[in-house]
C-alpha positions in Angstrom: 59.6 -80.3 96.8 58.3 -77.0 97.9 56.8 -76.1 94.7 55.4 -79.6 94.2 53.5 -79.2 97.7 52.1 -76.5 96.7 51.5 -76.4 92.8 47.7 -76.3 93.1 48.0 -73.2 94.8 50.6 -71.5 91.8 48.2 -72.7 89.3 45.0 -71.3 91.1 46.7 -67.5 91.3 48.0 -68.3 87.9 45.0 -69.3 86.6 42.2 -67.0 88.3 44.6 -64.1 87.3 44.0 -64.8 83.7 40.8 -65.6 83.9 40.5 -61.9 85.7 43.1 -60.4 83.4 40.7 -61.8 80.6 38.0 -60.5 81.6 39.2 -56.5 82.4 40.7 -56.4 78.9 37.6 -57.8 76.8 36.1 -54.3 78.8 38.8 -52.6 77.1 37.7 -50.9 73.6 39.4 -52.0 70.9 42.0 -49.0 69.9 42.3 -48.3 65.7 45.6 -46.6 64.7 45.4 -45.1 61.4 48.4 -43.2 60.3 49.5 -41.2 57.2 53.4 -41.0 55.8 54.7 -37.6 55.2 57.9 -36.2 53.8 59.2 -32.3 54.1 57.7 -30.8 51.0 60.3 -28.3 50.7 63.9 -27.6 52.0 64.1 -25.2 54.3 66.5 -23.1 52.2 63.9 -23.1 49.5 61.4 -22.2 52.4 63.9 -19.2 53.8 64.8 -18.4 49.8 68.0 -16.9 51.4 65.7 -13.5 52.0 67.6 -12.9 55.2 71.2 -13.7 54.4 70.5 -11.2 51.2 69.4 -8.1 53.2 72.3 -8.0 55.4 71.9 -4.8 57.2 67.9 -4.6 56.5 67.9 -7.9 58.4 68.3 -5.8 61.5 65.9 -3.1 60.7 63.0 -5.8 59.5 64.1 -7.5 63.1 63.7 -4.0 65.0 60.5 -3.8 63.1 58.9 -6.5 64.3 58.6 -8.4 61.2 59.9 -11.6 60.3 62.3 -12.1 56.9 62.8 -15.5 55.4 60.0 -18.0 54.8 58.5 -21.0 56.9 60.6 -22.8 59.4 61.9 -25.7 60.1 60.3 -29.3 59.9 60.8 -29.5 63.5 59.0 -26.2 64.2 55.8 -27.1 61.9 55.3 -30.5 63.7 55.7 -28.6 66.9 52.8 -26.5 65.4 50.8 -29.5 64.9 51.0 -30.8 68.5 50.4 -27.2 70.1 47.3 -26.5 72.0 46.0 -23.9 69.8 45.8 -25.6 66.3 44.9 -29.0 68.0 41.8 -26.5 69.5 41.1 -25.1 65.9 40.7 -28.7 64.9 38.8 -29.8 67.3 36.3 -26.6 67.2 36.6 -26.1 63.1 35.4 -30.2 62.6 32.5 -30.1 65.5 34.9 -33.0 67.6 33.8 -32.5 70.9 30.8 -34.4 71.3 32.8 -37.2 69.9 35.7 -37.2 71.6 34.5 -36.1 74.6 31.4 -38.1 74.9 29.8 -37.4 78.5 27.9 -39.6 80.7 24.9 -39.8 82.2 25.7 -37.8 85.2 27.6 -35.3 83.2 24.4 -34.6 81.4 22.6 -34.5 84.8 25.0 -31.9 86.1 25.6 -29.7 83.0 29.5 -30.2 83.1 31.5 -27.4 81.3 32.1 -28.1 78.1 35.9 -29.1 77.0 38.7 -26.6 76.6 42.3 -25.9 75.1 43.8 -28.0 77.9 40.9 -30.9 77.4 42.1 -31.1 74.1 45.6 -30.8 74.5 45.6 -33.6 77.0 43.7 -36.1 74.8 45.7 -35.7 71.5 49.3 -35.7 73.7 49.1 -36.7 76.8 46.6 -40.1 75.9 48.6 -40.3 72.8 45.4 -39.7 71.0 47.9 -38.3 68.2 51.4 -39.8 67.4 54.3 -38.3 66.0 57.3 -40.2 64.7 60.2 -38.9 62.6 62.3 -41.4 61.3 66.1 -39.8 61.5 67.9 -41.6 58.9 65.3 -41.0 56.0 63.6 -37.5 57.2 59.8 -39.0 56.4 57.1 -38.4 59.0 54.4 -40.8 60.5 51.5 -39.0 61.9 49.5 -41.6 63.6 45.5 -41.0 65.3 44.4 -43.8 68.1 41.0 -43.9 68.4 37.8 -46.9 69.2 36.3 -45.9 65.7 38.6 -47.0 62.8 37.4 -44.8 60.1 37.3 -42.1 62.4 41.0 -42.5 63.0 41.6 -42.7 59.3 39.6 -39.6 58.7 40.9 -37.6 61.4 44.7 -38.7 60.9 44.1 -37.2 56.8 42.2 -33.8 57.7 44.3 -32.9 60.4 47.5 -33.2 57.8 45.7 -31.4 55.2 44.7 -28.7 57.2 48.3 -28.3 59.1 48.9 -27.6 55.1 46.4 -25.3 54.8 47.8 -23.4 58.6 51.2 -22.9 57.9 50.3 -21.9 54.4 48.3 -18.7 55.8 51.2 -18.1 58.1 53.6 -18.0 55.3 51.5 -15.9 53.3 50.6 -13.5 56.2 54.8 -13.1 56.7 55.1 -12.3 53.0 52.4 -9.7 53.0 54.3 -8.0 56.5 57.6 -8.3 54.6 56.3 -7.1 51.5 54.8 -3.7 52.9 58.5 -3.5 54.7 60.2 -4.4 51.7 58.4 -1.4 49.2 58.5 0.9 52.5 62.4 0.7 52.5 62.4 0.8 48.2 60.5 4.2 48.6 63.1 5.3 51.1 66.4 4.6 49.7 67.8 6.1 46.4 71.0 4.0 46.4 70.6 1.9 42.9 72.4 -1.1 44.0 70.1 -1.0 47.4 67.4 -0.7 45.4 68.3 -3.8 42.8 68.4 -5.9 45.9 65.0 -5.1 47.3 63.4 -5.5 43.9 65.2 -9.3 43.8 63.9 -9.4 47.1 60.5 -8.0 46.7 60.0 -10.6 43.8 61.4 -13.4 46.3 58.9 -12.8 48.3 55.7 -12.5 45.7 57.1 -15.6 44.6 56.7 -17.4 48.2 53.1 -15.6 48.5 52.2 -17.1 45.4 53.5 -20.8 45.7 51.6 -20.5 49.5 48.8 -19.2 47.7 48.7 -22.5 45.2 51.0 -25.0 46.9 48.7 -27.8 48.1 51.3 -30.2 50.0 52.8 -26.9 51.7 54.9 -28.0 54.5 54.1 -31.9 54.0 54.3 -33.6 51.3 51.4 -36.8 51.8 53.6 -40.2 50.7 50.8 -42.6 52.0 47.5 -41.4 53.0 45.9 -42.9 55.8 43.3 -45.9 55.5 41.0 -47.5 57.5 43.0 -49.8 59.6 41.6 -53.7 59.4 43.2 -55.0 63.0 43.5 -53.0 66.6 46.3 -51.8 67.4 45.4 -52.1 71.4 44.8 -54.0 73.8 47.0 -56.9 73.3 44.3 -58.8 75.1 47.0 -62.3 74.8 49.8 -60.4 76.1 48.1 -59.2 78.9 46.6 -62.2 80.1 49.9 -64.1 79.8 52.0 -61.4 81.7 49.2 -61.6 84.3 49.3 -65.1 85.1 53.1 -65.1 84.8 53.2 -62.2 87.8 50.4 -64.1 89.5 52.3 -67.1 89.3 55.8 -65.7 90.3 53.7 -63.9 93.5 52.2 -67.5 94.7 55.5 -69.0 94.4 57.7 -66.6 96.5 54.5 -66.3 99.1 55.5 -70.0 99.6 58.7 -69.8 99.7 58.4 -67.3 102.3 55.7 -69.1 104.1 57.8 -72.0 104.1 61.1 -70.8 105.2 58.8 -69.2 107.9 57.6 -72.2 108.7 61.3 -73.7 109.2 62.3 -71.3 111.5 60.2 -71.7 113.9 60.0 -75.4 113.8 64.0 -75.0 114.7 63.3 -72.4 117.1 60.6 -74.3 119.2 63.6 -77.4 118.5 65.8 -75.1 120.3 63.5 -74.5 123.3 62.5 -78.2 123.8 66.2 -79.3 123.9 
């Protein structure tokens, strides 16, 4: 009975909620994901080529000497390089970005706001999930994923910054082998021990073959399975979803303000009973 009473009053919150709900979200920009499917292009055993088990004692020395045996690392730690602050700024700075992704107002322009930095950046790709990182357990592959109001934009951005996290770790790899090379020939000079010395040659040819495959290896850390396209549909807002869970909260609020008006009501209809009697 209580809802029935008051039923036009449900379906007004219900329905000017959606009709406000509506209304907010066709403000919204439609939001493009674009994302590209990678797989580990090499096993990281293949990446270390077993350079640091091999030099057993060396290991120490090289360690002592500030330079770094065994190759790349681990998946894990190149897709941590991909979300850090200073190659998302390279990316940003080496592709002209910031007038686009950083787009200022009127008033900006007025006021000659600073222009972005690292942390601008950082927060934009991570924090507004700009850029989106999934790694699927069971199989190993990699979705790198780019949100953005332009769609061939995302697709464009989502592709470059793969290829040149390639191109990055590759130049770190080779900048290792060219540290442990010159450590490598600096101990072959030193020692005259001829089984020593069969073991840094192995190793010294180890490591000019991991310059070399950096040097040539296109897909260096990632392997691309499924470039990214121009995506054909938004992947936000879910402007129907949001106007249905608005009108459902709106709905749920008008019905427990009457109930609570009601009961409200009740009690001090018994209570002014009670003082009558």
């Amino acid at each position: 009975r209580t809802l029935l009473k008051h039923k036009r009053l449900i379906l007004r919150a219900s329905f000017g909620a959606a009709v406000l709900a509506a209304a907010i979200s066709l403000l919204m920009p439609n939001i493009y994901r674009a994302e590209v499917l990678l797989a580990p292009a090499q096993s990281e055993d293949v990446k270390a080529g077993g350079l640091a088990s091999a030099l057993g004692g060396l290991g120490g020395l090289a360690s002592m000497a500030g330079i770094s045996l065994g190759g790349g690392g681990s998946t894990e730690e190149s897709l941590a390089v991909l979300q850090s602050r200073e190659f998302l700024w390279k990316f940003v700075q080496d592709e002209k970005l910031a007038p686009v992704l950083f787009e200022p107002g009127m008033l900006a322009n007025l006021l000659g706001a600073e222009p972005p930095g690292q942390w601008d950046v950082y927060r934009l790709f991570i924090d507004d999930k700009t850029l989106d990182v999934q790694t699927d357990k069971d199989t190993g592959l990699i979705r790198v994923a780019i949100l953005w109001t332009d769609a061939a934009l995302a697709a464009n951005w989502a592709n470059t910054l793969v290829a040149k996290l390639n191109r990055y770790l590759a130049q770190q790899a080779i900048s290792r082998s060219e540290e442990n090379l010159k450590f490598l020939n600096e101990e072959l000079m030193r020692t005259q021990v001829e089984e020593m010395r069969k073991i840094l040659f192995d190793l010294i040819a180890n490591e000019q073959k991991s310059a070399m495959l950096a040097n040539t290896q296109r897909d260096f850390a990632f392997k691309v399975l499924d470039p990214a396209v121009e995506p054909d549909k938004k992947a936000k807002p879910k402007r129907s979803l949001i106007v249905i869970l608005a009108a459902f909260v709106a709905g749920f609020m008008a019905t427990l303000y009457v109930f609570i008006k009601e009961g409200i009501a009740k009690r001090r209809e018994q209570e002014s009973g009670e003082h009558s009697a």
